[in-house]
NUKE-822057 format. One record per residue (C-alpha): x, y, z; residue in one letter. Coordinates in Angstrom, 3 decimals, decimal comma. Example, Ala and Ser with C-alpha at 12.3 -4.5 7.8 and 13.67 -1.06 7.14 Angstrom:
REM residues 2
+----------+----------+----------+------+
!       px !       py !       pz ! resn !
+----------+----------+----------+------+
!   12,300 !   -4,500 !    7,800 !    A !
!   13,670 !   -1,060 !    7,140 !    S !
+----------+----------+----------+------+
//
This chain:
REM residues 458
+----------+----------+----------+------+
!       px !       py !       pz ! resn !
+----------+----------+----------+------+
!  -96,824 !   95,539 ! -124,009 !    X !
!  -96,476 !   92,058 ! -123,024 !    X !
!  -95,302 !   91,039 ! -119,426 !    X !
!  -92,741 !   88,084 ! -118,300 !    X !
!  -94,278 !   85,435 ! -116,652 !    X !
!  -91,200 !   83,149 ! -115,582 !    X !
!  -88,462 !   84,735 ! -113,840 !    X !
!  -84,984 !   84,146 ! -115,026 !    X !
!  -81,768 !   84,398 ! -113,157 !    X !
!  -78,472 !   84,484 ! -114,679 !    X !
!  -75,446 !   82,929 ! -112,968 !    X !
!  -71,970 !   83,499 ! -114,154 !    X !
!  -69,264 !   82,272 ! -112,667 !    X !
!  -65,440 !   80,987 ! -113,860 !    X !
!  -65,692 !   77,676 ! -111,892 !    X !
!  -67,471 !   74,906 ! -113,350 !    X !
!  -68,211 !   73,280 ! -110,095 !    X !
!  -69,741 !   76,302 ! -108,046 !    X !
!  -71,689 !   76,858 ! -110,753 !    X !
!  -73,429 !   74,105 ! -110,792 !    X !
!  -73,327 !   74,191 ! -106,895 !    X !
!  -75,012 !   77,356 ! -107,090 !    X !
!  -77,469 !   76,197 ! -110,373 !    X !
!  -78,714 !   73,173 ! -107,995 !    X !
!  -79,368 !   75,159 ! -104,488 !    X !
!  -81,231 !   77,488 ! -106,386 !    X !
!  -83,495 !   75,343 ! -108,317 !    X !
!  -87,421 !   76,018 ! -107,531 !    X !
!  -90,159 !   76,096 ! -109,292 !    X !
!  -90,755 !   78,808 ! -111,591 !    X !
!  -87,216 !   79,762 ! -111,740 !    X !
!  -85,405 !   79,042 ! -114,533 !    X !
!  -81,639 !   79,228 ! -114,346 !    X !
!  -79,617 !   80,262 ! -117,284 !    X !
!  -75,450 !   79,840 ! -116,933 !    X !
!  -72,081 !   80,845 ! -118,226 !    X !
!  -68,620 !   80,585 ! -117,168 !    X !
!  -67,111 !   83,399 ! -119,166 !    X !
!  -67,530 !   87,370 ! -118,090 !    X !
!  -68,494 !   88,137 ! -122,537 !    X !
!  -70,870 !   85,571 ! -123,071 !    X !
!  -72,773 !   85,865 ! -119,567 !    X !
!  -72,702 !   89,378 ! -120,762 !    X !
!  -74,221 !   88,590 ! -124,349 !    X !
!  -77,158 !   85,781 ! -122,706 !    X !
!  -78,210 !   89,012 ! -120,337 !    X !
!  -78,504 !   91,150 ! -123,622 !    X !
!  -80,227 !   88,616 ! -124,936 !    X !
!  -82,529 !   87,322 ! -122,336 !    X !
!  -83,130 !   90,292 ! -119,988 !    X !
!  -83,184 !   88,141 ! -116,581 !    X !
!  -84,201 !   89,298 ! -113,557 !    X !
!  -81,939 !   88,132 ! -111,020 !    X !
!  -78,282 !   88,131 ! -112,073 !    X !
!  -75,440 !   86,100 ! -109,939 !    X !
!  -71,882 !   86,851 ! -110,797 !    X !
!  -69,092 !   85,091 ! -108,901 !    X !
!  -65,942 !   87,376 ! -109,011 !    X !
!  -63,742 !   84,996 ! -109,952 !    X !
!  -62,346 !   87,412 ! -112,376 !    X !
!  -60,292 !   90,564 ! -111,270 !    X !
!  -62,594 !   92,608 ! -109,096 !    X !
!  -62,145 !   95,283 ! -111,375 !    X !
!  -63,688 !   93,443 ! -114,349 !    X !
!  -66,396 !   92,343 ! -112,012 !    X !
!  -67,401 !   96,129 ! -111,118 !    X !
!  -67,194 !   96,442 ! -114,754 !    X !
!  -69,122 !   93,668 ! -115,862 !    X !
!  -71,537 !   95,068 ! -112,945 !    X !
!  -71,789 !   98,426 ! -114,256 !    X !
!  -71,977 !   97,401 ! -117,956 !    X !
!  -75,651 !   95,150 ! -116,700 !    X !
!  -76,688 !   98,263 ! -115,029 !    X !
!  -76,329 !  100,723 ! -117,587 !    X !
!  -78,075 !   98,296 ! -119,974 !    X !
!  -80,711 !   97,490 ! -117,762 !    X !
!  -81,496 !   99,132 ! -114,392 !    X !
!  -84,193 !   96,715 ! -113,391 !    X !
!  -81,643 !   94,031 ! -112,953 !    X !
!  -81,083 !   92,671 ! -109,859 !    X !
!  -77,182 !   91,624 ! -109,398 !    X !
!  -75,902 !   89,773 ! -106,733 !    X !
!  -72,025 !   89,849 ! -106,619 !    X !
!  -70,020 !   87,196 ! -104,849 !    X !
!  -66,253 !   87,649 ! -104,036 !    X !
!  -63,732 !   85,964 ! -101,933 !    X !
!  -61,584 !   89,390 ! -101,791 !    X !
!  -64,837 !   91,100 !  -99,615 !    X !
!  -64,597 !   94,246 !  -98,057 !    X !
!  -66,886 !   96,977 !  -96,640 !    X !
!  -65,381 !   99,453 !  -99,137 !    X !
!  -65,908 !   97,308 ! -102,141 !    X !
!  -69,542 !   96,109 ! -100,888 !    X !
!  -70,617 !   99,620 ! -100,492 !    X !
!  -69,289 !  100,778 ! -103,988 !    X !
!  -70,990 !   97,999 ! -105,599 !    X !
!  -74,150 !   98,593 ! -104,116 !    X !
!  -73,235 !  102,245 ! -105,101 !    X !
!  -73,122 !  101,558 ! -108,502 !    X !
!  -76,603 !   99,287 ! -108,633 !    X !
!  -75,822 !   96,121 ! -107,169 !    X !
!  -78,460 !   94,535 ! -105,101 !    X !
!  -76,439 !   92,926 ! -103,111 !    X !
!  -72,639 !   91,685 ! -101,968 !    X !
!  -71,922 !   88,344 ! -100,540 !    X !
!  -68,438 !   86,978 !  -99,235 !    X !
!  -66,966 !   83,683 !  -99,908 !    X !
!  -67,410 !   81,079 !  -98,822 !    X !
!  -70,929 !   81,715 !  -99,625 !    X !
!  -73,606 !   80,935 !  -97,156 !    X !
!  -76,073 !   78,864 !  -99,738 !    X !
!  -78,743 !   79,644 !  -97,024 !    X !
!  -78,619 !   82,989 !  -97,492 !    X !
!  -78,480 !   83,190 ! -101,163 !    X !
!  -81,622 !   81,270 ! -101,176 !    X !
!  -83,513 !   83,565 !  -98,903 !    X !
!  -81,937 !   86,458 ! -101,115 !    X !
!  -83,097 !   84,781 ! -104,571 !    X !
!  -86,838 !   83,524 ! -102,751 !    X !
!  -86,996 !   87,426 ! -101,511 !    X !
!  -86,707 !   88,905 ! -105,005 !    X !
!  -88,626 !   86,205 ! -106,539 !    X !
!  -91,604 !   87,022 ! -104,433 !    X !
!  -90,924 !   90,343 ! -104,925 !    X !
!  -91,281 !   89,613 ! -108,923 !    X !
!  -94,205 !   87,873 ! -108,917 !    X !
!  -95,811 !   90,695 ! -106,163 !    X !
!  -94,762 !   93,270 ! -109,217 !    X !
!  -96,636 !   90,799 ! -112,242 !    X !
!  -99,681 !   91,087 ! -110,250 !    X !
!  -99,249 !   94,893 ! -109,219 !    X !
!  -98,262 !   95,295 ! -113,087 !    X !
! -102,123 !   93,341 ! -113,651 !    X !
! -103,826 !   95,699 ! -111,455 !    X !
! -102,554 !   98,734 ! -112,703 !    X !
! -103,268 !   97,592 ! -116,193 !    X !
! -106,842 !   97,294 ! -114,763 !    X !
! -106,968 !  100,491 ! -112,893 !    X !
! -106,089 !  101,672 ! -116,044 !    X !
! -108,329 !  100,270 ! -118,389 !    X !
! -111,031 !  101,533 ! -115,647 !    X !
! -109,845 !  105,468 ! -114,936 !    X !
! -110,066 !  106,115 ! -119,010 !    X !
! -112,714 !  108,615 ! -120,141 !    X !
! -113,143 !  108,684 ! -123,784 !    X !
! -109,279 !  108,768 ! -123,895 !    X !
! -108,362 !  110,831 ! -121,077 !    X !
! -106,499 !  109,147 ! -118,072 !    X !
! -107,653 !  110,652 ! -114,696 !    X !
! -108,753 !  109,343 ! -111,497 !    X !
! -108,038 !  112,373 ! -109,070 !    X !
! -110,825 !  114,017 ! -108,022 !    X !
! -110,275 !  117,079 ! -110,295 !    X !
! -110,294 !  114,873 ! -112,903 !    X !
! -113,399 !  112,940 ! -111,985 !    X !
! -115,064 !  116,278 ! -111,490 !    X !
! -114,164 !  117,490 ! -115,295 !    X !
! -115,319 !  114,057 ! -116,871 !    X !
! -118,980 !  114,253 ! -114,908 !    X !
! -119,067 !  117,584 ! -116,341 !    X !
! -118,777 !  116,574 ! -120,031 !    X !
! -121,061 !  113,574 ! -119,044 !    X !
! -123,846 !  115,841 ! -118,148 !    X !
! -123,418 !  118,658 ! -120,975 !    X !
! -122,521 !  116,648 ! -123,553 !    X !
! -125,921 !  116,021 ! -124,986 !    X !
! -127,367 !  119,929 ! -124,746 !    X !
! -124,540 !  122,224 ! -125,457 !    X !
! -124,886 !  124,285 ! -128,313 !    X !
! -121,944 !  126,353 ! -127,362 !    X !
! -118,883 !  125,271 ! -124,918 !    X !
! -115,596 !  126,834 ! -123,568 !    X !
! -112,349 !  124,481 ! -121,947 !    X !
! -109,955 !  126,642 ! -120,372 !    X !
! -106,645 !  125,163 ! -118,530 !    X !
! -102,801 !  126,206 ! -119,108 !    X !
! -101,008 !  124,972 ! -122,353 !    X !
! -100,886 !  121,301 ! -122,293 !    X !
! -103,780 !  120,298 ! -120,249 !    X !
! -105,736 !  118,317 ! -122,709 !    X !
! -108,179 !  120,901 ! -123,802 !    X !
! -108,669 !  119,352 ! -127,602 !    X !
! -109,072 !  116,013 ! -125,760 !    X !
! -111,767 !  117,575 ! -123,591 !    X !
! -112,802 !  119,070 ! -126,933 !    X !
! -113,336 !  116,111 ! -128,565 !    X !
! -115,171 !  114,195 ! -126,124 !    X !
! -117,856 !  116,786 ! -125,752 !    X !
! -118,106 !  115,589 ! -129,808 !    X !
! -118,179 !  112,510 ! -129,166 !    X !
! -120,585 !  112,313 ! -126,589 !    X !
! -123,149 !  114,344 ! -128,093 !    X !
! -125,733 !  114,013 ! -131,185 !    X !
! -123,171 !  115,873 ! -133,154 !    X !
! -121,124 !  112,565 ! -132,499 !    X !
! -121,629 !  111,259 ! -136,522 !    X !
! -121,130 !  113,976 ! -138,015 !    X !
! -117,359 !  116,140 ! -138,373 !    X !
! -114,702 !  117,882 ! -135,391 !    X !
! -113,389 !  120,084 ! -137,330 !    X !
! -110,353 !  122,443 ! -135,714 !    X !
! -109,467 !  125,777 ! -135,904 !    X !
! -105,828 !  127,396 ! -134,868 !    X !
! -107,339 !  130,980 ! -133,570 !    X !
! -104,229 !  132,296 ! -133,175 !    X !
! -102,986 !  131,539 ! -137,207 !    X !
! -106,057 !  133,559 ! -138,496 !    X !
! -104,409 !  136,239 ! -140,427 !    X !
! -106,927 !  139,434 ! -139,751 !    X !
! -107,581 !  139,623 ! -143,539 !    X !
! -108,425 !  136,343 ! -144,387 !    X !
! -110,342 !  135,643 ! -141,280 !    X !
! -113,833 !  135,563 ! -143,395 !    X !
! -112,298 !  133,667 ! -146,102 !    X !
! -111,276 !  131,113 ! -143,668 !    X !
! -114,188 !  130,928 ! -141,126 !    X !
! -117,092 !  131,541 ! -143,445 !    X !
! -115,486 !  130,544 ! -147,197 !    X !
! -115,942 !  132,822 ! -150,392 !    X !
! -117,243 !  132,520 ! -154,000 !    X !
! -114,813 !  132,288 ! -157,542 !    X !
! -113,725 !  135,181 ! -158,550 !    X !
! -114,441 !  136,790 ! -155,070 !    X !
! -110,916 !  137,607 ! -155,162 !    X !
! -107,596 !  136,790 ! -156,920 !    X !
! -106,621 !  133,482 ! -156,563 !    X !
! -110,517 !  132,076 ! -156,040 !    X !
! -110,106 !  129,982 ! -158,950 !    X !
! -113,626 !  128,211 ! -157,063 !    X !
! -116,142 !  128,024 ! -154,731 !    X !
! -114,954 !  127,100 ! -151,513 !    X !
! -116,683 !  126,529 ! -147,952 !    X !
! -115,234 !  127,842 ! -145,005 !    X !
! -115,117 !  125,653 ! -141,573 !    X !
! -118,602 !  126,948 ! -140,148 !    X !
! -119,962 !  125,234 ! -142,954 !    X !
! -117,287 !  122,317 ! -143,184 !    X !
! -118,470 !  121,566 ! -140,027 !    X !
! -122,381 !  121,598 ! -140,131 !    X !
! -124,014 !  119,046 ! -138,544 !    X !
! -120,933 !  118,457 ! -136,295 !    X !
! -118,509 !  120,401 ! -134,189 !    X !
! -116,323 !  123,337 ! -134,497 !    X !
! -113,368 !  123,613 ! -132,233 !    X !
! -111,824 !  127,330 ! -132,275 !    X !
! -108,844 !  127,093 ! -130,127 !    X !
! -107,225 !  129,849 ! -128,662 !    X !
! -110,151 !  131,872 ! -129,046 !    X !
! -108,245 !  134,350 ! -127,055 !    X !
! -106,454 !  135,103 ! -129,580 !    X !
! -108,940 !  136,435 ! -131,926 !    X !
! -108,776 !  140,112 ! -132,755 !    X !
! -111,690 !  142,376 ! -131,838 !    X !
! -113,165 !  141,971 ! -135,676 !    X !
! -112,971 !  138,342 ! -135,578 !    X !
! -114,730 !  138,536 ! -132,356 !    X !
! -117,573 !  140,355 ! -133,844 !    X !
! -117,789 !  138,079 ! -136,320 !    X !
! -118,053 !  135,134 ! -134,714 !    X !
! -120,578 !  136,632 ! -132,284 !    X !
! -123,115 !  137,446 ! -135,047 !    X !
! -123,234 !  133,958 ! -136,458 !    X !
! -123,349 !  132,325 ! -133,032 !    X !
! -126,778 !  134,082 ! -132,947 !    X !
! -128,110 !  133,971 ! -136,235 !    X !
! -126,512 !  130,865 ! -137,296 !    X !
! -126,393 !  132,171 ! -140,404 !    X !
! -123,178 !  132,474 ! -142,421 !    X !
! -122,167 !  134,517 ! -146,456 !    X !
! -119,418 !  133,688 ! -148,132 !    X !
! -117,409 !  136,113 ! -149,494 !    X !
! -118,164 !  137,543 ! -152,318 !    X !
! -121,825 !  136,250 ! -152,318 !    X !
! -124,990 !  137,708 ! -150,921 !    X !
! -126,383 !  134,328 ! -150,237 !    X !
! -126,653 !  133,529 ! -146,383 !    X !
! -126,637 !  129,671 ! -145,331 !    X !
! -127,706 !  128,508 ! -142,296 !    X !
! -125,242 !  126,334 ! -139,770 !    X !
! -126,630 !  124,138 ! -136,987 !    X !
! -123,733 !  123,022 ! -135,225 !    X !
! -121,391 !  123,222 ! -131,689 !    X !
! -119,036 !  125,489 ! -131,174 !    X !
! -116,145 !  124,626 ! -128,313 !    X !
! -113,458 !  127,142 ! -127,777 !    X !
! -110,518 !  126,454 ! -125,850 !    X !
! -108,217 !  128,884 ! -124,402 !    X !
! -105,016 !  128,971 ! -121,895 !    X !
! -105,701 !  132,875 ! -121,354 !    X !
! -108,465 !  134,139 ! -118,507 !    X !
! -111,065 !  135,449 ! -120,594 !    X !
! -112,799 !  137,170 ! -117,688 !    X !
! -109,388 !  139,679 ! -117,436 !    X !
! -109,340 !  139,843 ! -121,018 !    X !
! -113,145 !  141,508 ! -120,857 !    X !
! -112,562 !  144,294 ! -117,921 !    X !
! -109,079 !  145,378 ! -119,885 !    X !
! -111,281 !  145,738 ! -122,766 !    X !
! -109,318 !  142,758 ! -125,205 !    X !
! -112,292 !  140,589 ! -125,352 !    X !
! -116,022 !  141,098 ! -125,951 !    X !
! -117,979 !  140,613 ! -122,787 !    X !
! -121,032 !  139,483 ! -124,808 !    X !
! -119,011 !  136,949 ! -126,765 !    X !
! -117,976 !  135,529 ! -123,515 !    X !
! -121,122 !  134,940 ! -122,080 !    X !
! -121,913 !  133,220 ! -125,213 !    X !
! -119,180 !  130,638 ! -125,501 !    X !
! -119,163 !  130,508 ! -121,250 !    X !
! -123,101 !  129,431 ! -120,481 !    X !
! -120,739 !  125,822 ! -120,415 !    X !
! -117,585 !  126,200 ! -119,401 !    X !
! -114,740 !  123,385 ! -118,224 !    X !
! -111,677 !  124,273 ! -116,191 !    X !
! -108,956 !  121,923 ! -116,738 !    X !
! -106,319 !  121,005 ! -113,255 !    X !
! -102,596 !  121,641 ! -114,253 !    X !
! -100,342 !  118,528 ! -113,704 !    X !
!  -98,985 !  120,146 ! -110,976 !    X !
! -101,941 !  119,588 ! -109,255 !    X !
! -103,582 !  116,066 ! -109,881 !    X !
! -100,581 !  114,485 ! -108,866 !    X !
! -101,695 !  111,021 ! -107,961 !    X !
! -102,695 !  110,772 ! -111,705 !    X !
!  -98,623 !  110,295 ! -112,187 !    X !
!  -98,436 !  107,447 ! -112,390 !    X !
! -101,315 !  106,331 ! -114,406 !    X !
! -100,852 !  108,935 ! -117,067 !    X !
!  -96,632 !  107,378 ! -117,047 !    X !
!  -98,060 !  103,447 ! -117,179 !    X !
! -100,364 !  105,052 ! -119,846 !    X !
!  -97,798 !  106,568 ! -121,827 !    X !
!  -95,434 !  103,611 ! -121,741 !    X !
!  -97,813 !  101,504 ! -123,175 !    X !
!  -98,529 !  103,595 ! -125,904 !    X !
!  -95,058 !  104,702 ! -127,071 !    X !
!  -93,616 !  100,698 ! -126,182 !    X !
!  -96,511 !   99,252 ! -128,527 !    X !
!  -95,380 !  101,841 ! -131,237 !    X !
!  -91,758 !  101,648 ! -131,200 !    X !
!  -92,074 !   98,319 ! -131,122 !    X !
!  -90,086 !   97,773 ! -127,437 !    X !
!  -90,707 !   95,645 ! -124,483 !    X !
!  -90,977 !   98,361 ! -122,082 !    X !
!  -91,845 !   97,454 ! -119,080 !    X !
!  -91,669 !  100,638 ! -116,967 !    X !
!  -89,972 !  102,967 ! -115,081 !    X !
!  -87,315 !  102,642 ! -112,715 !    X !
!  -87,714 !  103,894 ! -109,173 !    X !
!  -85,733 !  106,675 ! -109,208 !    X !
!  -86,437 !  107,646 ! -112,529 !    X !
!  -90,495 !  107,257 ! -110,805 !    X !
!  -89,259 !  109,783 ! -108,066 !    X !
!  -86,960 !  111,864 ! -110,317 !    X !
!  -90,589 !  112,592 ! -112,186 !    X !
!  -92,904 !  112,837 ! -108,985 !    X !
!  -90,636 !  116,058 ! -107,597 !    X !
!  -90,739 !  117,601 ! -111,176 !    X !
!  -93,021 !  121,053 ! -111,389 !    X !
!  -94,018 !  119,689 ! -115,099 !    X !
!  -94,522 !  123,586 ! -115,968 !    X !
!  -95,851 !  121,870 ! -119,811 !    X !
!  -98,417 !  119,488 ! -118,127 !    X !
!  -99,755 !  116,820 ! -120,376 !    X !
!  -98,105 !  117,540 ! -123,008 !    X !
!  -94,704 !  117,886 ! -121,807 !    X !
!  -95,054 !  114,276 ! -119,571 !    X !
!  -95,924 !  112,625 ! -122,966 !    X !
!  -93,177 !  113,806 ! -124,961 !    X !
!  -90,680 !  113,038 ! -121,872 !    X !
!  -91,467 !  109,689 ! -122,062 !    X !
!  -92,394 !  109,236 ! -125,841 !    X !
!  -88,759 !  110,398 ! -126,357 !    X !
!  -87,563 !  108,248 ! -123,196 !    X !
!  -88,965 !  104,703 ! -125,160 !    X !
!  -87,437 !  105,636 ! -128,100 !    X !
!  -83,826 !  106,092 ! -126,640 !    X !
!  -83,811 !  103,319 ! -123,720 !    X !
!  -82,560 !   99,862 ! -125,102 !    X !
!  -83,413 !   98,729 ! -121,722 !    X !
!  -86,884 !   97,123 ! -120,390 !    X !
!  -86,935 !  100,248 ! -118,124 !    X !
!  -86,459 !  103,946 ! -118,435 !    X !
!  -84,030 !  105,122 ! -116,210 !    X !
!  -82,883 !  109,266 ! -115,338 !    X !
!  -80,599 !  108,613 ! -117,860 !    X !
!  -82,896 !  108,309 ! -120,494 !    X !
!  -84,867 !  111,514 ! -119,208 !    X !
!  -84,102 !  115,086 ! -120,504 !    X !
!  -81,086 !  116,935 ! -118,951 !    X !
!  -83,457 !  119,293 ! -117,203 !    X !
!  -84,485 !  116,572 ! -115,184 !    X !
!  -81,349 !  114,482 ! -114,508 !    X !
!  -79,795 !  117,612 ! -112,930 !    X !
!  -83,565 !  118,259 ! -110,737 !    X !
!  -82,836 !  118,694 ! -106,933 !    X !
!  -85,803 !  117,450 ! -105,332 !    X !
!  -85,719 !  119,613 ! -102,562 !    X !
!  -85,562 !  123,111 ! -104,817 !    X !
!  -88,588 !  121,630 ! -107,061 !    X !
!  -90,905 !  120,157 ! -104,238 !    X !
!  -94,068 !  122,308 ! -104,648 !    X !
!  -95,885 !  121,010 ! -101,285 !    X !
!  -93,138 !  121,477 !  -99,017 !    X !
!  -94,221 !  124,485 !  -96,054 !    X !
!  -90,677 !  126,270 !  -95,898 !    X !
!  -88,700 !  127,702 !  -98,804 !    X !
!  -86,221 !  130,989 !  -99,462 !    X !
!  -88,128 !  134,215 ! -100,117 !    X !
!  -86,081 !  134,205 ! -103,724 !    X !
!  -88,687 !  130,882 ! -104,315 !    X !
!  -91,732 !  132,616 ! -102,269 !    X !
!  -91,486 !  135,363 ! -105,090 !    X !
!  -91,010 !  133,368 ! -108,104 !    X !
!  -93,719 !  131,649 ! -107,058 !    X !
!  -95,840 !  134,468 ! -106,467 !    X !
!  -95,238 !  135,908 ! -110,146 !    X !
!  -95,778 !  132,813 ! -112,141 !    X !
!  -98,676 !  132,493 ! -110,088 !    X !
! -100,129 !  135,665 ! -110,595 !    X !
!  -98,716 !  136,010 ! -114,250 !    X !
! -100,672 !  132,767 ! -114,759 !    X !
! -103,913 !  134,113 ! -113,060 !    X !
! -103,965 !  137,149 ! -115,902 !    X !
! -103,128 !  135,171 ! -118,810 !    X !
!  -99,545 !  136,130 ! -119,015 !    X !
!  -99,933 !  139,728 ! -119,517 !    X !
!  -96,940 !  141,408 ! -118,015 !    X !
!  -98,593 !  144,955 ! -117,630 !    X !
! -101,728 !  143,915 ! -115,436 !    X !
!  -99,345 !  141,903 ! -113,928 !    X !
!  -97,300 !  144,798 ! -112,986 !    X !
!  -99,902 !  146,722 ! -111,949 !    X !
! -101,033 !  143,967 ! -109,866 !    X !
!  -97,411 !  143,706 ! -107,955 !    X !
!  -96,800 !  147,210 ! -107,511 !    X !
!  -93,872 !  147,490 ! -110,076 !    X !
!  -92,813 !  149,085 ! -113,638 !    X !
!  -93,369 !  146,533 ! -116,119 !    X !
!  -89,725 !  146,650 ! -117,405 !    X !
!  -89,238 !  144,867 ! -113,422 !    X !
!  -91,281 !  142,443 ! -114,375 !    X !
!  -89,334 !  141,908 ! -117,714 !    X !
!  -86,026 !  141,544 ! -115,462 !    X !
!  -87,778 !  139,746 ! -112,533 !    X !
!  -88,516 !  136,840 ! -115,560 !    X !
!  -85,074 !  136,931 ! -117,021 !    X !
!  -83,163 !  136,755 ! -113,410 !    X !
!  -85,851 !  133,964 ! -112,456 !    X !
!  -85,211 !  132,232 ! -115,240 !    X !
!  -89,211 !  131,809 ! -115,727 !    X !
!  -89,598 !  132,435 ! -119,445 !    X !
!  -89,860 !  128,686 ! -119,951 !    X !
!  -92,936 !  128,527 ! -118,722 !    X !
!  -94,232 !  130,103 ! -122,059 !    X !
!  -96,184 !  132,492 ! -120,951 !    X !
!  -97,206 !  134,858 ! -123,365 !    X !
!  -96,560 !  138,801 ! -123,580 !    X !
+----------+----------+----------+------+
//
């Protein structure tokens, strides 16, 4: 993503002579001044050019102007427009700052003020290219083996996987879908001896019961129909390197056996053969469920656990490392502008606020697709609401702000059973149990609370 280094204004305006009035009182140095005296091609140079600072004259009917006005705003919501009109008004002032102008000036036009105006929002541009600098920086400097974080959370989990990295034999990540567990995954890899060698990933949760061997620990022609040949299963794809199982909680009680007894003999036989090979490799499993519940209901095996647990990294929601917003936005921008091939520069402020109030209920994951899908719609330099998903153009800020102190006992319970749905994993019975109800309350509870987006499972 490049940045602009020479701020342009644009001044359009139908007589000659003001024009250049305006052109020469405005003249500093590193301005440059582009000019038109027709409403279509002043439109067609701002396509082009993208200026900063914009200067229209309505010299044209005022409702053209306010068209013209709206038409630069729509394209580009970073734009700065000045209107000028000799037909001023407080009504039609405050509907053109309404609709995104920066500013309204009468005629005749004080040139004094004009100046200070354009000398304000030049130092304010150059104050942005050097905030724009240091967040590139700040950046470059909160990355962690390509995961953005600087909140103390954050900080925490990266020490964590700096000190383990080189001794674990075993690992579990567990955080809420869209956390950045396979990222956490994969620098554990990276970081340790293992680091050479494959990552190789397994979906828990697609391992049909019968195939599970097949799959996990490979088989032998003729072991079965269809083994036309030998074939190795992903312990062994992946000795010498690391095995990532996620959704380990999703493994049935067989599985789980399974996987125990070659964690401790590092052995594994393929099917069909009575040849055991030995595996010297890591195994990190990730999961979004609490395993801890899972063992006292009796759905998980306590020993198996304790195995994949003796390291074990907690991953924050969004929700709550909020002042790694922003960098995790500038981070996706960057990414998404340099692959679309766009000069994005940002985010507009309200489209900045319209994201800071939102719960972000799919973390990680759900930012970066927002504003993957935001760069690839926007023909602006800036993302704006408009280019954000309906869900969060229609967000009232003060029905979605988790960290204010008073709220309506509707919210105080829908917070209270995502929270403790989220605490056992998403299952609705325990969960029922827990708040004194039948579980087909809880089932109604969701649908009148609208909270099945959250994904959580059954």
């Amino acid at each position: 993503m490049t940045t602009q280094t020479r701020l342009q204004l644009l001044a359009i305006d139908t007589d000659a002579e003001s024009l250049s009035a305006v052109s020469s009182a405005l003249e500093q140095e590193g301005l440059e001044i582009l000019t038109s005296q027709d409403q279509e091609s002043g439109f067609e140079i701002f396509l082009r050019v993208r200026p900063r600072i914009v200067f229209v004259n309505l010299g044209f009917p005022s409702p053209h102007g306010m068209e013209l006005l709206q038409r630069m705003v729509h394209t580009d919501p970073g734009a700065n427009i000045i209107l000028v009109s000799e037909h001023y008004s407080a009504e039609s002032a405050v509907e053109a700052i309404q609709k995104g102008a920066c500013d309204y000036l009468a005629k005749p036009l004080d040139i004094e003020r004009l100046q200070e105006r354009v000398a304000a929002l030049k130092a304010e541009f150059e104050t942005r290219q050097k905030t724009l600098i240091l967040d590139l920086e700040l950046l470059d400097a909160c990355r962690f083996e390509g995961i953005v974080g600087r909140s103390p959370l954050m900080l925490e989990v990266f020490s964590k996987v700096r000190r383990v990295a080189p001794h674990f034999k075993t690992a579990l990540v567990t955080g809420a879908t869209g956390t950045g567990k396979e990222q956490v995954a994969r620098a554990l890899h990276r970081l340790s001896p293992a680091s050479t060698d494959r990552f190789v990933v397994c979906n828990s949760s697609a391992l049909v019961e019968s195939l599970v061997d097949s799959e996990l620990f490979g088989y032998v022609k003729g072991a079965f129909t269809g083994a036309n040949q030998d074939r190795p299963g992903l312990f062994e794809s992946a000795d010498g390197g690391s095995l990532f199982l996620d959704e380990i909680g999703e493994l049935s009680a067989g599985a789980q056996a399974k996987l125990l007894r070659v964690l401790q003999d590092h052995q594994v036989r393929r099917v069909g053969s009575s040849v055991t090979r030995s595996v010297d490799l890591r195994v990190i499993a990730a999961t979004n469920r609490d395993l801890r519940a899972m063992v006292g209901e009796g759905t998980f095996r306590e020993d198996l656990y304790y195995r994949l647990a003796m390291v074990e990294i907690a991953l924050p929601r969004l929700e709550d490392r909020r002042e790694d917003l922003p960098l995790l936005e500038r981070y996706f921008v960057e990414k998404y502008a340099a692959e679309y091939g766009k000069p994005i520069a940002g985010l507009t402020r309200r489209a900045q606020s319209r994201m800071a109030i939102y719960p972000w209920p799919g973390n990680i994951r759900e930012l970066e697709n927002v504003i993957g899908n935001a760069c690839m719609m926007t023909d602006g330099r800036f993302i704006d609401v408009d280019d954000l998903p309906e869900r969060m153009r229609d967000l009232q800020g003060e029905q979605t702000r988790t960290d204010e102190g008073l709220f309506s006992l509707q919210e105080a319970q829908r917070r209270h059973i995502v929270r403790v749905l989220e605490r056992v994993g998403g299952n609705k019975l325990r969960a029922a149990r827990i708040l004194g109800v039948g579980r087909n309350t809880i089932y109604k509870l969701l649908s009148r609370l609208k909270l099945e987006e959250r994904n959580l499972s059954a």
